[in-house]
C-alpha positions in Angstrom: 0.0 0.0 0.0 1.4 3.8 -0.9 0.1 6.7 1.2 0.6 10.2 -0.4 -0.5 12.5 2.6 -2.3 15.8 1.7 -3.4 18.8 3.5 -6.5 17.7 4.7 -6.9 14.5 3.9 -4.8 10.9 2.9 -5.3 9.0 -0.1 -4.8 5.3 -0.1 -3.2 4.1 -3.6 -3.2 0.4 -3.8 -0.4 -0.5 -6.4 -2.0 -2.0 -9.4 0.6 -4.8 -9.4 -0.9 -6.6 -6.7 -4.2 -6.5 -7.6 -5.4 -10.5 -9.4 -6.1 -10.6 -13.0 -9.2 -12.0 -14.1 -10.7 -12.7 -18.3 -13.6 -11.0 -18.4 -16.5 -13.7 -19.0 -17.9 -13.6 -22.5 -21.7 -11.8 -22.1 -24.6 -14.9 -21.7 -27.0 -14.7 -24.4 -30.7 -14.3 -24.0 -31.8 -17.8 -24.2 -29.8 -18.2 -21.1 -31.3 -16.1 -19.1 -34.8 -16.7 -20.1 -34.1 -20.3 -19.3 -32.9 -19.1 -16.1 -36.0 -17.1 -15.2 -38.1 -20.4 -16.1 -36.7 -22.5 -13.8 -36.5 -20.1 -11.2 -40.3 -18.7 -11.6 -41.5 -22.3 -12.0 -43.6 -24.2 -9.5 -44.9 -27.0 -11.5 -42.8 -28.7 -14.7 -43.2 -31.8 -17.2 -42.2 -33.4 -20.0 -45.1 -33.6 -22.6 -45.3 -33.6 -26.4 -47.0 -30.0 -26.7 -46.3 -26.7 -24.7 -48.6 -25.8 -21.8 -47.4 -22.7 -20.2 -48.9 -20.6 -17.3 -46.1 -17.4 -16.2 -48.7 -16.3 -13.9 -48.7 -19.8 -12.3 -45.5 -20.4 -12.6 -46.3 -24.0 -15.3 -43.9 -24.9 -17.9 -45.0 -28.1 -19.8 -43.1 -28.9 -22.9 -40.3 -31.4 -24.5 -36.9 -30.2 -25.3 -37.5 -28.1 -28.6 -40.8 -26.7 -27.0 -38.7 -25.6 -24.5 -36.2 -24.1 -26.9 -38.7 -22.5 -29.2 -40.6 -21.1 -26.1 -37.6 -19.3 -24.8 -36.7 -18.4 -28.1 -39.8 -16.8 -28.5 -39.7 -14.5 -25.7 -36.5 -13.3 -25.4 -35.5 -14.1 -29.1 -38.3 -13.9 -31.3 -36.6 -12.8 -34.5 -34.1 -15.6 -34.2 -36.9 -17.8 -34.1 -39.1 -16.5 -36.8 -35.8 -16.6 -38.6 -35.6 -20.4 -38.6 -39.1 -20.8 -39.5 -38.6 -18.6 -42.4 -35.2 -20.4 -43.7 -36.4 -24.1 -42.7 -40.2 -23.8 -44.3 -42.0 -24.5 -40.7 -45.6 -23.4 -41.0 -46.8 -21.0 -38.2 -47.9 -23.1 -35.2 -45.6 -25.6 -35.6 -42.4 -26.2 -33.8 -39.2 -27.0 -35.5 -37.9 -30.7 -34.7 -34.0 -31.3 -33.3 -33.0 -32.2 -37.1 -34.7 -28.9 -38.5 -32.3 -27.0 -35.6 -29.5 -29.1 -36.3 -29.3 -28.3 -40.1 -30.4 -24.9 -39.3 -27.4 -24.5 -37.4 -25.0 -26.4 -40.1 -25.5 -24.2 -42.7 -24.9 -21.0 -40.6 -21.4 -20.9 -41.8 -22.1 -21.7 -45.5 -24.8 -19.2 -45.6 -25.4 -16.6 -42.9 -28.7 -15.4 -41.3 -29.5 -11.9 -40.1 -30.5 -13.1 -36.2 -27.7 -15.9 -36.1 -24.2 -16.1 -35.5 -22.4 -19.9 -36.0 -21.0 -22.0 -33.3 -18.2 -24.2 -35.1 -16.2 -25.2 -32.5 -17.5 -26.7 -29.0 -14.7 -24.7 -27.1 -16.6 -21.9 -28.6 -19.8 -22.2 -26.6 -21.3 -19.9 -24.2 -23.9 -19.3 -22.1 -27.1 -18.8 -24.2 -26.4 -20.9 -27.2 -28.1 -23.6 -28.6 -27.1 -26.8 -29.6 -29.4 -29.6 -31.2 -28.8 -33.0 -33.0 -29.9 -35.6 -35.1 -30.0 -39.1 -33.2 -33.4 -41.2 -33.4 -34.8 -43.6 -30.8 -37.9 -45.3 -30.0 -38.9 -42.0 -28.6 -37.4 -38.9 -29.8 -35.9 -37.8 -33.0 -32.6 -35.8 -31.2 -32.4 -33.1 -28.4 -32.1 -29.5 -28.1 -30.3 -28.1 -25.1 -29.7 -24.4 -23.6 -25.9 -23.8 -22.6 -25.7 -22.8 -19.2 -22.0 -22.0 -19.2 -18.8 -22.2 -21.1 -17.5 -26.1 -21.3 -14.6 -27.5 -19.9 -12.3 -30.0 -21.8 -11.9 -33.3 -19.7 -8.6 -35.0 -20.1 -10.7 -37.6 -22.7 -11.2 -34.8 -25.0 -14.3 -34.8 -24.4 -16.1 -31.0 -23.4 -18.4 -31.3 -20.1 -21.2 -28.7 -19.7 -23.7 -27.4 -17.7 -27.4 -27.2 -20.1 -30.8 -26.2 -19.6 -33.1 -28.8 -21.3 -36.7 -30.2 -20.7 -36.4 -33.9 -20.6 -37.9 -37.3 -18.5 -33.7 -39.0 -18.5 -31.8 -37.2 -16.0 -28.0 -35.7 -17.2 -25.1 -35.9 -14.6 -25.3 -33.4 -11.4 -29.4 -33.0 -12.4 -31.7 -30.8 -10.6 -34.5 -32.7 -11.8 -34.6 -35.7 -9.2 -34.6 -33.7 -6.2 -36.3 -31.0 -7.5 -40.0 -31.8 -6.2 -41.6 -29.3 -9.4 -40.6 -32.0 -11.7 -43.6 -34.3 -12.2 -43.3 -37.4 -12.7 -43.3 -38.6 -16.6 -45.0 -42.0 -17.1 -43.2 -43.7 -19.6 -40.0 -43.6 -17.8 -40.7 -43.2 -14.0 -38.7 -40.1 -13.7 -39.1 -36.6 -12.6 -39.1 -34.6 -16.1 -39.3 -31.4 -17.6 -37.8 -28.1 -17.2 -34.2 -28.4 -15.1 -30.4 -28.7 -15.7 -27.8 -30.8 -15.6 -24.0 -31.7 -17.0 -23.4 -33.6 -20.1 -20.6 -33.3 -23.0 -20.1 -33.1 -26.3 -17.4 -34.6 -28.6 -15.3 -32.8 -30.9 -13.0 -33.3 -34.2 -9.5 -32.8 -32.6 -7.8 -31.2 -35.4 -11.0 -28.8 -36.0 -12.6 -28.8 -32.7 -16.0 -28.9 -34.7 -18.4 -30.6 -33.2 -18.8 -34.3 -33.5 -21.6 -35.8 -31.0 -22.4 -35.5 -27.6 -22.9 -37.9 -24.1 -25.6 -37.7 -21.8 -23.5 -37.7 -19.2 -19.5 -36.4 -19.0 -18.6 -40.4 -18.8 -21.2 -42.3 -20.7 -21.3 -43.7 -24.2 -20.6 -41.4 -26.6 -22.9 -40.9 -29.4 -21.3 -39.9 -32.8 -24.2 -38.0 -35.2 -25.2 -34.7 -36.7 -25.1 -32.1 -34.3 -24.3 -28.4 -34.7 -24.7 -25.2 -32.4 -25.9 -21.6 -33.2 -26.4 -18.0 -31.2 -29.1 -15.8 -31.7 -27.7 -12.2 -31.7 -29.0 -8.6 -32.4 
């Protein structure tokens, strides 16, 4: 500490040398905080087919692209009217993971007012979006909010923290605990609106993305899968 005394009064200087250093963290999106004000508003949440939202009462019923299309909606609109537009999705409907997925692929080929491409998973933020193409029994992908940047694990592998509406818990999910959750039928589990750590796979001499695992060490699941950020 330097003290330069003056008539009258002493000033404290502390030298900038000590002071810590620290990155300034990249600005969260909209989505993210949206998603954020969901889950924290909420008192009642469930995985269904078709949206069912109260704000007053706090009840947000959706899947995982209901849930991204609903937050897009109000804190994004023109992003999302913008992938209606480009992906021919009549008014009403709701975009599927693939129509996200190859939304978000051909961002860098061919740029959209409302979007900005995600290439690379070291590249995520807070507020992005990243959906895929992967078909099961039940679903035909996934769409996910990023909660926060991701971390490279010493696999390769890229864990992170994502907002989602789903009835199969990630790792570190808020959703079994989490009484709001109601339970979904068809799997047994608390569902819907809550968040959770998975990761996603990259190319490692591009870093683009490659596929993704529901949890930071289970299988991994090599498919289509692509990331974009809506932006002013």
């Amino acid at each position: 500490m330097h003290h330069i005394h003056r008539p009258g009064f002493t000033l404290i200087i502390t030298a900038l040398a000590t002071l810590p250093l620290f990155a300034a963290e990249p600005t969260a999106g909209p989505l993210y905080h949206e998603a954020v004000h969901e889950f924290t508003e909420m008192k009642v949440t469930l995985y269904q087919h078709k949206t069912e939202v109260d704000r007053d009462a706090g009840s947000y019923k959706y899947d995982c692209v209901r849930f991204v299309s609903y937050a897009m909606k109000q804190a994004a609109p023109e992003a999302l009217e913008a992938v209606m537009r480009e992906r021919g999705i009549a008014k009403g409907r709701t975009p599927s993971p693939p129509s996200y997925q190859k939304f978000f692929g051909g961002l860098i080929a061919k740029p959209v007012k409302g979007w900005a491409a995600v290439p690379r998973v070291a590249d995520l933020r807070a507020g992005d979006v990243v959906s895929w193409d992967y078909k099961t029994e039940r679903a035909s992908g996934h769409a996910v909010i990023i909660a926060e940047a991701p971390k490279q694990s010493k696999d390769g592998s890229w864990a992170v923290k994502v907002y989602d509406a789903t009835s199969t818990p990630h790792a570190e999910d808020s959703r079994p605990d989490d009484a709001r959750a109601q339970i979904f039928e068809t799997t047994g589990h608390r569902s819907g609106l809550g968040h959770g750590v998975m990761a996603f796979t990259a190319d490692p001499s591009t870093g683009a993305f490659t596929g993704y695992r529901w949890t930071p060490k289970g299988k991994i699941i090599l498919c289509p899968i692509a990331a974009g950020r809506p932006v002013k």
